[in-house]
C-alpha positions as CSV (number, residue, x, y, z in Angstrom):
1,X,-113.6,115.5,-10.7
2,X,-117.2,115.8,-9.5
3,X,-118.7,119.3,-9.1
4,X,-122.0,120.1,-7.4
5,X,-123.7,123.5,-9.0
6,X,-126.2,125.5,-7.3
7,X,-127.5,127.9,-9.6
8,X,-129.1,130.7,-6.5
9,X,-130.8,133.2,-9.1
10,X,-134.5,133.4,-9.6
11,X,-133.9,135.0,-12.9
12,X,-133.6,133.2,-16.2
13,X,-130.8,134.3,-17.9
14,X,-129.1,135.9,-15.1
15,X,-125.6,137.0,-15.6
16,X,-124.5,135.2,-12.4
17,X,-126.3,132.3,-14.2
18,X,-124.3,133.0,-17.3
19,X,-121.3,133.0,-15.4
20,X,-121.7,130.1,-13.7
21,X,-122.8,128.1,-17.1
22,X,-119.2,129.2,-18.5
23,X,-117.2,128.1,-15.9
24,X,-118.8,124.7,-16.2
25,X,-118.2,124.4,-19.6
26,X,-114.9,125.0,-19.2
27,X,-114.8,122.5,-16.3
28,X,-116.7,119.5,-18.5
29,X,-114.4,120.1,-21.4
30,X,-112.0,118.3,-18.7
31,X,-113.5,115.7,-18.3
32,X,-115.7,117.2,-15.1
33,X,-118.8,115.2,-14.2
34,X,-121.2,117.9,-12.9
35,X,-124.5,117.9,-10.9
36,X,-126.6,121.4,-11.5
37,X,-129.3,122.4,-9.0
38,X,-131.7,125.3,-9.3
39,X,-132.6,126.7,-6.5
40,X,-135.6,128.8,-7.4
41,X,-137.2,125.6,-9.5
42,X,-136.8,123.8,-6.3
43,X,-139.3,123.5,-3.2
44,X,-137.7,123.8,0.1
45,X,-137.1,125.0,3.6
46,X,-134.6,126.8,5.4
47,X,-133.1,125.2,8.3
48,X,-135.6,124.6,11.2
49,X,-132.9,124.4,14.1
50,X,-134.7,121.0,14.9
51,X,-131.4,119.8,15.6
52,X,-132.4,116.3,14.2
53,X,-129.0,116.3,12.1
54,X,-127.2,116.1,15.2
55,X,-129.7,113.8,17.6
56,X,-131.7,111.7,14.9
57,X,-129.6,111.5,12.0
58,X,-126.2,112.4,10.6
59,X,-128.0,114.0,7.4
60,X,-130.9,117.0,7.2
61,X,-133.9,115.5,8.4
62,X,-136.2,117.5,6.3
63,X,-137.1,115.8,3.3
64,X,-137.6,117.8,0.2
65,X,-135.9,119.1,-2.9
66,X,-132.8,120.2,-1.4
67,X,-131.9,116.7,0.1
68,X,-130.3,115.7,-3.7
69,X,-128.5,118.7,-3.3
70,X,-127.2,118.5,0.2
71,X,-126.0,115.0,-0.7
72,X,-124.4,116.3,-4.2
73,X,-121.6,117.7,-1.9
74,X,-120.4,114.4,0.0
75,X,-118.9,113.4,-3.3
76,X,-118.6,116.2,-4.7
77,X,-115.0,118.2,-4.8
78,X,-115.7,121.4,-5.8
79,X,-119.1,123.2,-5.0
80,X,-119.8,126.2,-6.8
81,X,-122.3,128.8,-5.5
82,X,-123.9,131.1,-7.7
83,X,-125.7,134.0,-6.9
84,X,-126.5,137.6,-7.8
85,X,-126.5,140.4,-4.8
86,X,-130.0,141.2,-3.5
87,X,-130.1,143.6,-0.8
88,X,-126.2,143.6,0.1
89,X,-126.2,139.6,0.4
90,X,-126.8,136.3,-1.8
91,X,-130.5,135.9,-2.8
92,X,-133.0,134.2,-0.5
93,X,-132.7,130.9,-2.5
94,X,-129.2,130.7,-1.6
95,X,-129.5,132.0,1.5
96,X,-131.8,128.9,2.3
97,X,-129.6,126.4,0.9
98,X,-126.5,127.9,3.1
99,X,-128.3,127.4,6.2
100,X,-128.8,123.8,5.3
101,X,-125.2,123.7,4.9
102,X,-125.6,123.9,9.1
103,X,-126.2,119.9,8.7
104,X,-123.0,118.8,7.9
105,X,-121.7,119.2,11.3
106,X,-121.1,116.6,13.5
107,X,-123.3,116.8,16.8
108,X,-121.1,118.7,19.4
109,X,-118.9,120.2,16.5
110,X,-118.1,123.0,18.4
111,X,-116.2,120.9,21.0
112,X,-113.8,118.8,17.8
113,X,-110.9,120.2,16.0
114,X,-112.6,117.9,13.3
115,X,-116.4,119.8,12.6
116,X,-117.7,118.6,9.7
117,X,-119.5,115.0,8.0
118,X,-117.7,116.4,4.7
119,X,-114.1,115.5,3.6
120,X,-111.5,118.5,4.0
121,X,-109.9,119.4,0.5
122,X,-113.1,120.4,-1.5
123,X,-112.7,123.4,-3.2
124,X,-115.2,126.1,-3.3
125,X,-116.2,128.7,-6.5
126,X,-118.3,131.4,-5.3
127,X,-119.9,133.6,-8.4
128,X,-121.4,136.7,-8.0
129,X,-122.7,139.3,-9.2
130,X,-124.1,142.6,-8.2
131,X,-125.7,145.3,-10.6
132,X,-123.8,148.7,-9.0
133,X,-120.9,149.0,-9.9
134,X,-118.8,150.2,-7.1
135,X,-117.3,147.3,-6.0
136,X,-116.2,148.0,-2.3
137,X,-119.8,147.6,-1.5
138,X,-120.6,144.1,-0.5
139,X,-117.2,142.9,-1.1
140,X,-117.8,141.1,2.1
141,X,-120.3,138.5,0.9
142,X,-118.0,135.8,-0.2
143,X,-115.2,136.0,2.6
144,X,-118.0,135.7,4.9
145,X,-119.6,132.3,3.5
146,X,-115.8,131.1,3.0
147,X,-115.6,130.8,7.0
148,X,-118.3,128.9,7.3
149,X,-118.0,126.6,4.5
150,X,-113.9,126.1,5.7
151,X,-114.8,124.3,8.3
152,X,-116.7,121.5,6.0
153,X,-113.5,120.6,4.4
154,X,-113.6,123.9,1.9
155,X,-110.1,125.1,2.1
156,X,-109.5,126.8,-1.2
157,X,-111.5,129.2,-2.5
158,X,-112.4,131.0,-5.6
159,X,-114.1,134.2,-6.4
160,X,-115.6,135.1,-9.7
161,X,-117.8,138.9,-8.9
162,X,-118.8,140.9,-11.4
163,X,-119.9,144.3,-10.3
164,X,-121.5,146.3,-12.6
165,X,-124.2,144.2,-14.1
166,X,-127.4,145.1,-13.9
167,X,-129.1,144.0,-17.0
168,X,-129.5,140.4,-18.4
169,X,-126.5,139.7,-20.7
170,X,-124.0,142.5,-19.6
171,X,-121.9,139.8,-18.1
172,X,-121.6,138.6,-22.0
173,X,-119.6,141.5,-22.5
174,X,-117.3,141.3,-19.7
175,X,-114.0,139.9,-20.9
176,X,-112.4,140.5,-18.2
177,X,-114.7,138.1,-16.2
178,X,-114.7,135.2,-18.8
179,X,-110.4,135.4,-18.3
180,X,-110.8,135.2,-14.7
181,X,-113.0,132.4,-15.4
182,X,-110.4,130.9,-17.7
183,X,-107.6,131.3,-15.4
184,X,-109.5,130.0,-12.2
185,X,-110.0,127.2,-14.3
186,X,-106.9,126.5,-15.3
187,X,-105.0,126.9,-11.7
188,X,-108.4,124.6,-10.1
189,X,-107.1,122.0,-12.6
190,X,-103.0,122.8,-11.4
191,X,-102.2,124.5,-15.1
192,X,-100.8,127.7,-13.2
């Protein structure tokens, strides 16, 4: 199983960071080969809307630290997106590497049942958290990047979201996260 990790905090020791470093370990103690990519140590652009992916080239045409990344996920069979809440929506950094996402289709996708360059049957693991606690607000974040990344091939999806944690290291103390983690884990690897 090969996993692609984008790590979208600019915080060290974020809890979404946390998070997503214990769900890994959980997947490489199966065996899981995994690719980690840090968004906020990385120097790149959002997409242009150059189009170039879909007139030039079947790939991102800009060249920079986010073309490792983008190419992680044609092998890759789970992705996992990490990311804190900033403003009622994933931080900048991630926001920046979603766009690029926008490469993957094919040129005229709109017009094809089949959209994307990806293979369908990836999974995706979307990690968030949020420091308030009330978690009807911005419970909207992760079904709204699901219907975008579906159409790559992303059918199943998991969401870890901690609400609630607002200062470095509360997600230690969340148990209740960690089983979630433990159980996602499990049914990703058809234990459930």
């Amino acid at each position: 199983m090969k996993v692609t990790a984008v790590y979208g905090s600019p915080r060290s020791g974020s809890n979404s960071t946390y998070l997503t470093d214990y769900f890994i370990s959980g997947l490489e103690s199966g065996g899981a080969e995994i690719s980690k990519f840090y968004l906020n140590k990385m120097k790149y652009r959002g997409c242009q809307g150059c189009m170039g992916c879909k007139s030039i080239s079947e790939r991102c045409v800009l060249k920079d630290d986010l073309s490792d990344t983008l190419e992680s996920l044609y092998e890759s069979d789970i992705l996992i997106i990490s990311s804190g809440v900033y403003f009622g929506d994933v931080t900048s950094q991630t926001k920046g590497f979603m766009d690029r996402i926008y490469s993957f289709y094919k040129n005229k996708f709109w017009l094809t049942e089949d959209k994307s360059r990806l293979q369908s049957g990836k999974k995706l693991v979307f990690i968030l958290s949020q420091g308030n606690p009330e978690e009807t607000l911005f419970s909207d974040i992760a079904p709204r990047y699901h219907t975008l990344l579906k159409t790559h091939g992303f059918e199943q999806s998991y969401l870890i979201r901690g609400c609630g944690l607002f200062m470095p290291g509360d997600a230690v103390k969340r148990k209740d996260l960690l089983l979630k983690i433990d159980e996602t884990i499990n049914e990703i690897r058809g234990l459930n």
